[in-house]
ZAMARGU-4260 file (C-alpha; in steps of 0.2 Angstrom, whole numbers, plus 5000, padded with zeros to 4 digits):
<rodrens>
0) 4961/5126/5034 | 4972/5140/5041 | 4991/5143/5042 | 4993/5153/5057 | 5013/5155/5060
5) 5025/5149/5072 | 5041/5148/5077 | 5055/5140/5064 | 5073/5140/5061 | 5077/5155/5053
10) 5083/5148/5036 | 5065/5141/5036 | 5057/5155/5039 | 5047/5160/5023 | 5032/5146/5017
15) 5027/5145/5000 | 5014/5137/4991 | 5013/5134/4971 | 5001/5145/4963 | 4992/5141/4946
20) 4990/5161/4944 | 5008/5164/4950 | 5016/5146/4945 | 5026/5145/4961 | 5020/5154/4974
25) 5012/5161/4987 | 5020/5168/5003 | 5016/5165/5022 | 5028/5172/5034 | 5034/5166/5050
30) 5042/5174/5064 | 5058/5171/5067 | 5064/5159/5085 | 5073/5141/5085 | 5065/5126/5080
35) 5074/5115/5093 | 5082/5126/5106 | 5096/5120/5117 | 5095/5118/5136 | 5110/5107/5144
40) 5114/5103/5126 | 5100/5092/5123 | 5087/5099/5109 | 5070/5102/5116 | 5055/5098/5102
45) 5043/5112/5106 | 5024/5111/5099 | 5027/5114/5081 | 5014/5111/5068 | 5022/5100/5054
50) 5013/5116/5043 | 5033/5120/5045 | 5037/5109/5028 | 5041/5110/5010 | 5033/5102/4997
55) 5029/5107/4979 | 5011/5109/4977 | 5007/5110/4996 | 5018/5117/5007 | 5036/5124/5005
60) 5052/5132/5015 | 5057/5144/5002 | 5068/5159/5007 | 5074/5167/5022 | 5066/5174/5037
65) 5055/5187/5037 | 5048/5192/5054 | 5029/5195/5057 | 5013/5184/5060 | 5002/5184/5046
70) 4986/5171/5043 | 4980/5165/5026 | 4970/5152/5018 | 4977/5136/5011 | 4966/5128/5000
75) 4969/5110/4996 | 4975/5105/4978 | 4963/5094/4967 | 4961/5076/4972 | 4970/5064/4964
80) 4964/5049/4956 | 4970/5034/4965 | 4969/5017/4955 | 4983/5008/4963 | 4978/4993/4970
85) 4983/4991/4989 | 4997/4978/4984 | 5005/4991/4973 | 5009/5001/4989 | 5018/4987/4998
90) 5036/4986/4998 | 5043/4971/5001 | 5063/4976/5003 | 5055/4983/5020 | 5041/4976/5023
95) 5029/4991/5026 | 5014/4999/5013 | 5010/5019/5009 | 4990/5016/5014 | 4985/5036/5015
100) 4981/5041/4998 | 4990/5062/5000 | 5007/5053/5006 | 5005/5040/4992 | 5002/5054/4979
105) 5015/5064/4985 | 5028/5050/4984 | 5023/5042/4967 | 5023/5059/4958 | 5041/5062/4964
110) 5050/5049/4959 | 5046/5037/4970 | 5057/5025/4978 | 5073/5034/4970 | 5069/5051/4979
115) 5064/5046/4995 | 5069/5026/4998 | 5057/5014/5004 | 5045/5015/5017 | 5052/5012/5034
120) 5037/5014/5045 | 5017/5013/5044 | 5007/5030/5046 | 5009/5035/5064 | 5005/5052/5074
125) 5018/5064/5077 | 5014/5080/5086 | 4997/5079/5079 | 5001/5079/5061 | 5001/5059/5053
130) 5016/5057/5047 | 5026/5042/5037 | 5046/5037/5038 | 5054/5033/5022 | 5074/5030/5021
135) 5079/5048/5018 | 5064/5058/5020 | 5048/5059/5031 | 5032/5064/5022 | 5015/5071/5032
140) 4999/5072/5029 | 4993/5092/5031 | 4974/5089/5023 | 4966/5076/5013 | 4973/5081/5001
145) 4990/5088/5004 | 5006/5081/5012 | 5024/5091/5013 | 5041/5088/5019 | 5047/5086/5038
150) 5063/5093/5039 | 5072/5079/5047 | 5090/5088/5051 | 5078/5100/5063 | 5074/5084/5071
155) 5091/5075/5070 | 5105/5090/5072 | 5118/5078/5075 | 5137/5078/5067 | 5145/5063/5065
160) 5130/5051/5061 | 5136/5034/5057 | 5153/5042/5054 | 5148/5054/5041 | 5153/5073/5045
165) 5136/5083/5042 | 5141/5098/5036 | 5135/5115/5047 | 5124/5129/5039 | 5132/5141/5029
170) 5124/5157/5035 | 5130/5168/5023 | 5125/5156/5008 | 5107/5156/5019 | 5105/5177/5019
175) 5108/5174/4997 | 5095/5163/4997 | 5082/5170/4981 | 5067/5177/4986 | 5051/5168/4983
180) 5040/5181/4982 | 5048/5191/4966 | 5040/5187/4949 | 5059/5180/4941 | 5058/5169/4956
185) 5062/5152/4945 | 5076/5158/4936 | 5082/5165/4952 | 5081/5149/4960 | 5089/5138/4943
190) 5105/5152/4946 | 5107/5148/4962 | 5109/5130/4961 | 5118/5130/4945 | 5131/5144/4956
195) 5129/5133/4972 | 5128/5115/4969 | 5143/5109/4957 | 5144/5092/4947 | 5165/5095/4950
200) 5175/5098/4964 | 5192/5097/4971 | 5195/5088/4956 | 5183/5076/4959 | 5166/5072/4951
205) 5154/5074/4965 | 5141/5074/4954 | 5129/5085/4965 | 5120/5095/4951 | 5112/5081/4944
210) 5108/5069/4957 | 5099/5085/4963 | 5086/5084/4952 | 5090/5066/4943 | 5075/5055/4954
215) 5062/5070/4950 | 5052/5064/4935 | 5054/5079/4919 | 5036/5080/4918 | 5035/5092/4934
220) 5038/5104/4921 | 5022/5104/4913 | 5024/5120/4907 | 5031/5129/4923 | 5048/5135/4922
225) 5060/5125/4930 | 5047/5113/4935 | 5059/5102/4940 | 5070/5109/4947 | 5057/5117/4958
230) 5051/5102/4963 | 5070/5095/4968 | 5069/5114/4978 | 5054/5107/4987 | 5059/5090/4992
235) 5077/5093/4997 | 5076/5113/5001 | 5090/5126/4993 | 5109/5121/4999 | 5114/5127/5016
240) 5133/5125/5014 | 5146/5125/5003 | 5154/5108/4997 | 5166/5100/5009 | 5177/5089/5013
245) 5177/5076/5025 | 5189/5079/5039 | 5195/5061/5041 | 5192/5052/5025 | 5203/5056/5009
250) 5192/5059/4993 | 5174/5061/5002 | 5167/5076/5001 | 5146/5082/5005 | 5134/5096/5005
255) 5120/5101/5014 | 5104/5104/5009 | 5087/5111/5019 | 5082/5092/5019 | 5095/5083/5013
260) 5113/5079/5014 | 5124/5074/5000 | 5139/5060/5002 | 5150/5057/4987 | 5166/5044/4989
265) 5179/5047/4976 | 5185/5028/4981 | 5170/5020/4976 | 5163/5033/4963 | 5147/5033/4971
270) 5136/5047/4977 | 5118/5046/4987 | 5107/5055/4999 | 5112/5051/5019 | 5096/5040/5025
275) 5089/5051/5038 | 5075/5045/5038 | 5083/5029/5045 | 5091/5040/5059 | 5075/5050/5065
280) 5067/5034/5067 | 5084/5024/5075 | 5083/5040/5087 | 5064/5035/5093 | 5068/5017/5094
285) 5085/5020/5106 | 5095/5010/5093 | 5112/5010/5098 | 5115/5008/5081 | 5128/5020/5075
290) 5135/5023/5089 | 5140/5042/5086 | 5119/5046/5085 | 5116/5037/5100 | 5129/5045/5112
295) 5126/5061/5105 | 5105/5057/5104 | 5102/5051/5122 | 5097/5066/5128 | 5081/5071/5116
300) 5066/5070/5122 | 5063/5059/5107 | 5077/5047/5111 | 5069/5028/5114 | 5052/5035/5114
305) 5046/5019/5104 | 5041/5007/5119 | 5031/4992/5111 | 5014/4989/5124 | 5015/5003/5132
310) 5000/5019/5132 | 5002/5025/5113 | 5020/5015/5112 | 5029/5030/5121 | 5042/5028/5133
315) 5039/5046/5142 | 5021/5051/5133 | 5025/5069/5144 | 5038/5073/5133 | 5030/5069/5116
320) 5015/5076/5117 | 5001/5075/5100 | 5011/5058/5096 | 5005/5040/5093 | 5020/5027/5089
325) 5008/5012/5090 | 5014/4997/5078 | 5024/5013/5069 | 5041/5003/5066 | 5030/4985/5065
330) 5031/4981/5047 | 5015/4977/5038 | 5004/4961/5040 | 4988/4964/5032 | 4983/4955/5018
335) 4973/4970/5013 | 4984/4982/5010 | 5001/4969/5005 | 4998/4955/4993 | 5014/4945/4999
340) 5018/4940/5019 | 5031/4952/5026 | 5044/4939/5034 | 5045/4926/5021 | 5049/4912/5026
345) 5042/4915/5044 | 5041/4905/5059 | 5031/4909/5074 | 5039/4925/5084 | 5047/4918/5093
350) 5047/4899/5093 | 5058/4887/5103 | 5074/4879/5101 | 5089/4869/5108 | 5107/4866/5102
355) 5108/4846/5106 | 5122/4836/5104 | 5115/4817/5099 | 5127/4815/5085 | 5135/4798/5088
360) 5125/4796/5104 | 5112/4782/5100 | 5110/4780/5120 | 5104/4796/5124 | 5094/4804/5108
365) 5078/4798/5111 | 5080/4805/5129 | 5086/4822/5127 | 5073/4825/5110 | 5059/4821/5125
370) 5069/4833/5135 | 5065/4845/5121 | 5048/4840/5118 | 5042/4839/5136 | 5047/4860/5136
375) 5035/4861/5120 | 5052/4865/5110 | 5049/4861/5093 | 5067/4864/5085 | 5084/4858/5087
380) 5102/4864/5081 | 5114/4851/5077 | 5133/4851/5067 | 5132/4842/5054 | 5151/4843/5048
385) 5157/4842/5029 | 5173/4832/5035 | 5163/4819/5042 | 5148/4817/5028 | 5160/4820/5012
390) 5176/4812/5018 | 5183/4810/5000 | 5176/4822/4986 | 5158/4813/4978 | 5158/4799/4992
395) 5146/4803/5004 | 5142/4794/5021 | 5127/4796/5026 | 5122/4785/5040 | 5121/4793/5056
400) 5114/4810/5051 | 5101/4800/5045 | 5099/4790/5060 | 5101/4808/5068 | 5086/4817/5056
405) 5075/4803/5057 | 5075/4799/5074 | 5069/4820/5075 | 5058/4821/5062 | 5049/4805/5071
410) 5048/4815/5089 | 5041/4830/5079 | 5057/4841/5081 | 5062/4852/5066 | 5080/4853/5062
415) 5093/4867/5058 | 5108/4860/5052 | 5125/4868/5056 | 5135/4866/5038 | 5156/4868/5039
420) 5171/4861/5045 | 5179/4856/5029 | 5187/4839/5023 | 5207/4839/5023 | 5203/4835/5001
425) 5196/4852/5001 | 5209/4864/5007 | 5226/4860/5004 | 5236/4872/5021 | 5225/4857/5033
430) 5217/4872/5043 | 5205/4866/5057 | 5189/4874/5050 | 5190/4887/5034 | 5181/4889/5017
435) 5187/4877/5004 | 5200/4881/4991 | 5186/4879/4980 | 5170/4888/4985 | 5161/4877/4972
440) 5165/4860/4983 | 5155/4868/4998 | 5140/4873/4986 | 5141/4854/4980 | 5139/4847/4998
445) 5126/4858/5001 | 5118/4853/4987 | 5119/4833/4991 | 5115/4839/5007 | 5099/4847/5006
450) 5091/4835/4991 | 5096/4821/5003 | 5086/4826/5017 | 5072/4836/5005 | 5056/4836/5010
455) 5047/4819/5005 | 5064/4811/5006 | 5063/4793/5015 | 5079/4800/5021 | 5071/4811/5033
460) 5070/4829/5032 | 5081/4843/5037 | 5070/4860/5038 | 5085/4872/5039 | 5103/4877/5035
465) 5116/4887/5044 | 5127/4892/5030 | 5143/4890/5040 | 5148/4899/5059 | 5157/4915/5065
470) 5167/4920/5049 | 5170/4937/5060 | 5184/4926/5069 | 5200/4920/5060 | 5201/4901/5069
475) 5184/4899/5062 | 5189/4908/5044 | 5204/4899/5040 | 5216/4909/5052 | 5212/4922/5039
480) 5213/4943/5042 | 5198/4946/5048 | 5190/4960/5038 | 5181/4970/5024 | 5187/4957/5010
485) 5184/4942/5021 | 5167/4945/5024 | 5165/4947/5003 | 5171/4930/5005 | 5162/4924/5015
490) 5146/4931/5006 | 5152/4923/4990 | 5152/4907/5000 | 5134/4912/5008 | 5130/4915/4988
495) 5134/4897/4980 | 5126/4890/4995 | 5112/4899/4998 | 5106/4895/4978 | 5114/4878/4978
500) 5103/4872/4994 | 5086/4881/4985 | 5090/4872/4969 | 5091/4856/4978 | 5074/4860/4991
505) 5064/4876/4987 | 5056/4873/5005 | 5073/4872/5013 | 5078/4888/5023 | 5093/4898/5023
510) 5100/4904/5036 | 5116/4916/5036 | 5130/4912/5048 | 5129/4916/5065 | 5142/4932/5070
515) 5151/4931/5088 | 5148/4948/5097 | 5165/4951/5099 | 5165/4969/5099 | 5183/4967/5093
520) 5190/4973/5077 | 5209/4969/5078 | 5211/4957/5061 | 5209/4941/5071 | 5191/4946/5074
525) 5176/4959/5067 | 5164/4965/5079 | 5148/4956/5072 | 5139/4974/5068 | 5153/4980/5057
530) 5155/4962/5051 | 5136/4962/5045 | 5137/4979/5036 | 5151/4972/5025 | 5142/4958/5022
535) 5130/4968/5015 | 5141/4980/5006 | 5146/4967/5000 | 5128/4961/4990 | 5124/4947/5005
540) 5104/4953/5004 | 5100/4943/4990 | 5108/4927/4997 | 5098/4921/5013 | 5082/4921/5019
545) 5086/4921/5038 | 5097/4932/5048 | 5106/4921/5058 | 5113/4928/5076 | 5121/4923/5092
550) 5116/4933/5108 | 5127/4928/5122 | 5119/4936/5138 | 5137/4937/5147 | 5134/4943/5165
555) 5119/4956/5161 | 5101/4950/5162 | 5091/4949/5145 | 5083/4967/5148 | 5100/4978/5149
560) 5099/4989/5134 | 5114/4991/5121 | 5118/5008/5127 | 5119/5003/5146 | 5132/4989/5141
565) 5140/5001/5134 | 5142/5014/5148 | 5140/5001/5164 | 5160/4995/5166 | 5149/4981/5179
570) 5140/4972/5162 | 5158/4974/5154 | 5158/4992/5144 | 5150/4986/5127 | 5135/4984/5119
575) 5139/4967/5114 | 5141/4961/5131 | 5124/4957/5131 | 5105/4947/5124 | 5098/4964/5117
580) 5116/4964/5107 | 5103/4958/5091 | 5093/4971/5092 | 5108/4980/5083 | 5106/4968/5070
585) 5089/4973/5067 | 5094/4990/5065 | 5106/4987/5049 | 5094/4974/5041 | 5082/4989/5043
590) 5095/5001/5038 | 5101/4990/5022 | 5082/4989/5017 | 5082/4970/5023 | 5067/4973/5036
595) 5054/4959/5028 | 5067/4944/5035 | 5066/4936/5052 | 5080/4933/5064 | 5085/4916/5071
600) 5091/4918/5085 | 5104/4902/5082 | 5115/4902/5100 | 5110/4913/5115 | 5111/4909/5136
605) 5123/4914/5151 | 5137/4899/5157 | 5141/4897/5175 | 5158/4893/5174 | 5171/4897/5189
610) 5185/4887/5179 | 5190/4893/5162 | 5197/4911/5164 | 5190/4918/5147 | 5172/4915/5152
615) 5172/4914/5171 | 5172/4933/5171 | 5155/4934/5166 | 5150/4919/5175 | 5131/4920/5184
620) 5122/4908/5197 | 5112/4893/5190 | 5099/4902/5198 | 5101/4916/5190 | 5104/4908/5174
625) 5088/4902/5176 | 5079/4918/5177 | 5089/4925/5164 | 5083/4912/5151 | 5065/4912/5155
630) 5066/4932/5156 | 5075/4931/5141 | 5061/4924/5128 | 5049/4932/5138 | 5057/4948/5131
635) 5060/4943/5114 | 5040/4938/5115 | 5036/4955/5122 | 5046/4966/5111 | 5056/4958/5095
640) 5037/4953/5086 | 5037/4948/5072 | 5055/4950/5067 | 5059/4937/5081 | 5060/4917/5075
645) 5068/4902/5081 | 5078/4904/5098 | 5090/4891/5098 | 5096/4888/5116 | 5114/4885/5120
650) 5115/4868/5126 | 5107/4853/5131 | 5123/4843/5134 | 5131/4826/5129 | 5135/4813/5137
655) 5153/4814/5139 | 5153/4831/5143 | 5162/4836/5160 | 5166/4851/5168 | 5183/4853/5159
660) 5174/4858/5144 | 5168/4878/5145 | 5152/4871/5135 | 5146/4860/5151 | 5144/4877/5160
665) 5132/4883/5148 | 5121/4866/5148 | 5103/4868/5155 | 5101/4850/5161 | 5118/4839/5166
670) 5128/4824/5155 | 5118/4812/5164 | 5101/4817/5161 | 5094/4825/5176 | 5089/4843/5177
675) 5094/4859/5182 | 5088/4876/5187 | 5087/4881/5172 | 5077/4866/5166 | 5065/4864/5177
680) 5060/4887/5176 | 5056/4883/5156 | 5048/4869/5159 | 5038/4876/5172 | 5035/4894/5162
685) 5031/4883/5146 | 5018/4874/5156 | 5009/4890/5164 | 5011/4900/5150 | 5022/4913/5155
690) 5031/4908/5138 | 5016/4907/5126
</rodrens>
């Protein structure tokens, strides 16, 4: 294979590759022109080979510029034995396998998941060179043998990103950088880090000498002078600033590195790698997830390329040309290559359900799960509330949620049950709905709960919990603050009865609580992305298997992106105003290395309501509310497989219900049985098949 030069940032400018007569390298020379230029702002990815890349034992960016074209011979390291077994390769925190045998070698001899994160995409073509996303680095494949480093700050040349300042290069620290091609080259390099890249600073421990090299495994030395070091220089590049501090946040302080950036937080005593790996591939999918990226990103080439069913999955194939995004950001399902299903537990994507309300309606319970069953809906939502089951601590009344489970389970219509309003016993301040005084009481009821209605039960059987609702707003969190500390609360409630219910049933499924997409953070309300990513902080991702959501459609129909809500003032001027609102949830499981869970969507549809003044603003037609429904899992069907599950409908109605409740607005059918609109377009869609 030849290396034939082209154009690279000029702090990339010399390649290197490790030598056995040398022991580190040999020089390739690039001319020297941007990377990415600028026109209008907007960074223009020209035709590049990914030969632009470091990697130890491949190829490395070592040095600084030095002009010239120059052509030589790269001859491919010796094979490595491969004995891991396809399943060894799957990664179940994401969901996704390292099948080609030069990306897995390269990965597994590096340290592995502690260098460069999980795997966050399959293998997919990018500007002819097959390439593989991890959570902070991208590897590709440069011969059968061989694979490097993409240098994803070339790619993603953005400050803020997710709120964290990337430091700019440094170009006087660049014009010191050691020369590769000098014999002393490795000590060189060793002083330069150990002048460059400090363990303290500003008083502070930052750490950064030693996480530098801390994933790389020591026996990279193998006889090479700083080995390992060496092999840190080749996956994260030389420093390109100076340490600093972070111009809005006391006590956090970061460098950067050729392929890296480094974060430390005096206020937690942590330090890590910035996942951009997760960014680069959040800039191809459009995520509007963080926000900073996005409204500096939406004007790449590369931004929202990934478009599911269309030619090569590309949005505008004319401005990505040599790339192939097909199934790239589809987790794995191959039972060759993963030995455990991706999405466990994992319903259909999507499948269909309804919040009903038959509680306490005898009359009409068989009528309205015909309702449900004549659409080919096979699920139900209903509240089953604490107060009500548990009315004095240990005395349970179980008779009309059997009545309620049995009379489902015997129409074929799985159940989710809503689990919270607690009992007056169980918080002493009376508050309309908030988590007990003792956590421990709502793992109990759960517990009863769930072994009541188990599988095999002759009490029926319950297939599905929601682990209390909307804990991002105070009235249904106890009138509590709203914030960082809440949502640890709530996890630690999620916690006890996420493991209560699986003592009680393994085959029960837990469900996290529904957020409201407020898009409020003001104490008495969290917007439900912010919310999430406490809860994960906060250690939620070992405590459900379902990521419960609501997805409101407001006034916008189902296929108005996030970042339109967010710009159009006529959809309301934020990207929760709208369906597509989960698809940011999709992002931070994905971000938080939650990616092998489903999404159920637990309450989603528009309301027509022209009488209560907090929702007649984004009131629609029952025609159009029509439309917006069926369009709405058509979408979901065409775009959120597999990660989609259940989609629960908001509402078939009760009975009683009349139009001075803001709920009869959103109903799909009228209190007294009859249809409308909006029944009768899924009922027709489910019988032609436009909704498989």
């Amino acid at each position: 294979m030849s290396v034939v030069g082209r154009n690279v940032r000029s702090y990339n400018g010399v390649l290197s590759r490790y030598s056995p007569q040398r022991k580190w390298s040999v020089l390739f020379h690039w001319k020297s022109t941007p990377l990415l230029p600028s026109t209008g702002g907007a960074p223009l990815l020209r035709r590049v080979p990914i030969v632009v890349l470091l990697a130890l034992l491949t190829v490395s960016l070592l040095g600084p510029v030095q002009s010239g074209w120059v052509e030589s011979e790269l001859s491919a390291d010796p094979p490595v034995a491969d004995t891991t077994a396809p399943s060894d390769r799957y990664f179940p925190e994401t969901g996704f396998s390292v099948t080609d045998a030069a990306i897995w070698s390269y990965f597994s001899t590096r340290g592995g998941v502690a260098t460069f994160g999980n795997p966050i995409s399959r293998l997919f073509t990018f500007r002819d060179y097959q390439v593989q996303l991890f959570e902070r680095h991208a590897i590709a494949k440069l011969t059968p043998q061989n694979a490097g480093i993409l240098g994803l700050l070339e790619l993603v040349p953005y400050s803020p990103i997710d709120g964290y300042s990337i430091p700019p290069v440094d170009q006087a620290l660049v014009t010191s950088l050691p020369a590769a091609e000098r014999d002393d080259y490795p000590s060189r390099a060793a002083s330069f880090i150990e002048a460059n890249v400090p363990n303290t600073w500003d008083g502070m421990n930052v750490g950064f000498r030693t996480l530098y090299t801390a994933s790389l495994p020591a026996a990279l030395n193998d006889g090479v002078p700083n080995g390992q070091l060496l092999a840190a220089v080749a996956v994260w590049g030389f420093p390109m600033s100076a340490v600093v501090a972070d111009p809005a946040r006391s006590g956090v302080a970061y460098q950067r590195f050729q392929r890296g950036v480094m974060l430390y937080d005096d206020n937690t005593s942590s330090r890590r790698f910035l996942p951009l790996g997760g960014y680069f591939q959040r800039v191809l999918a459009g995520s509007p997830f963080p926000e900073d990226l996005a409204a500096q990103a939406q004007t790449s080439p590369l931004w929202a390329q990934y478009k599911p069913l269309q030619t090569k999955w590309l949005s505008r194939p004319a401005q990505l040309p040599g790339t192939d995004l097909t199934e790239a950001f589809h987790p794995t399902n191959d039972a060759s290559t993963a030995s455990a299903p991706v999405l466990n537990p994992r319903a259909k994507s999507p499948e269909y359900g309804m919040n009903i309300f038959v509680w306490g309606q005898p009359a009409t319970t068989d009528r309205d799960l015909a309702k449900l069953t004549d659409m080919g809906f096979g699920w139900q939502k209903t509240l089953f509330q604490w107060r009500m089951l548990e009315p004095r601590k240990g005395v349970f009344n179980w008779a009309e949620a059997e009545r309620v489970v049995q009379a489902s389970n015997a129409a074929g219509v799985k159940i989710i049950a809503r689990v919270d309003f607690q009992p007056d016993w169980a918080r002493a301040d009376g508050a309309h709905n908030g988590p007990p005084d003792r956590y421990e009481d709502y793992a109990n009821f759960v517990y009863a709960l769930v072994d009541h209605f188990k599988p095999g039960s002759p009490n029926g059987t319950i297939h599905a919990i929601e682990i209390w609702n909307e804990p991002n707003i105070s009235r249904e969190w106890g009138e509590a603050t709203i914030d960082a500390k809440s949502a640890a609360d709530y996890v630690r409630l999620l916690c006890l009865g996420h493991n209560a219910a699986k003592r009680a049933s393994p085959d029960i499924v837990t469900i996290t609580a529904g957020l409201s997409p407020t898009g409020t953070t003001d104490g008495t309300a969290a917007d439900d992305t912010l919310y999430l990513q406490w809860m994960y902080d906060a250690g939620a991702r070992s405590c459900f298997e379902v990521l419960g959501a609501h997805g409101a459609g407001y006034k916008a129909p189902p296929s108005i992106s996030p970042q339109e809500l967010a710009t159009n003032k006529l959809w309301g001027g934020h990207a929760s105003f709208g369906f597509r609102r989960v698809e940011e949830h999709r992002a931070i499981m994905v971000r938080n290395g939650d990616a092998q869970k489903q999404i159920w969507l637990l309450e989603f549809g528009w309301t027509s309501d022209p009488v209560h003044e907090g929702y007649a603003w984004h009131r629609v037609t029952e025609d159009q509310k029509a439309e917006y429904i069926v369009d709405a899992f058509r979408w979901a069907y065409d775009n959120w497989q597999p990660w989609i599950g259940v989609m629960t409908l908001w509402n078939l109605p009760a009975p009683d219900w009349n139009s001075n409740r803001e709920e009869y607005w959103w109903s799909i059918a009228n209190p007294d049985g009859s249809n409308r609109a909006s029944y009768d377009s899924l009922l027709t869609a489910r019988a032609n098949g436009y909704l498989p």
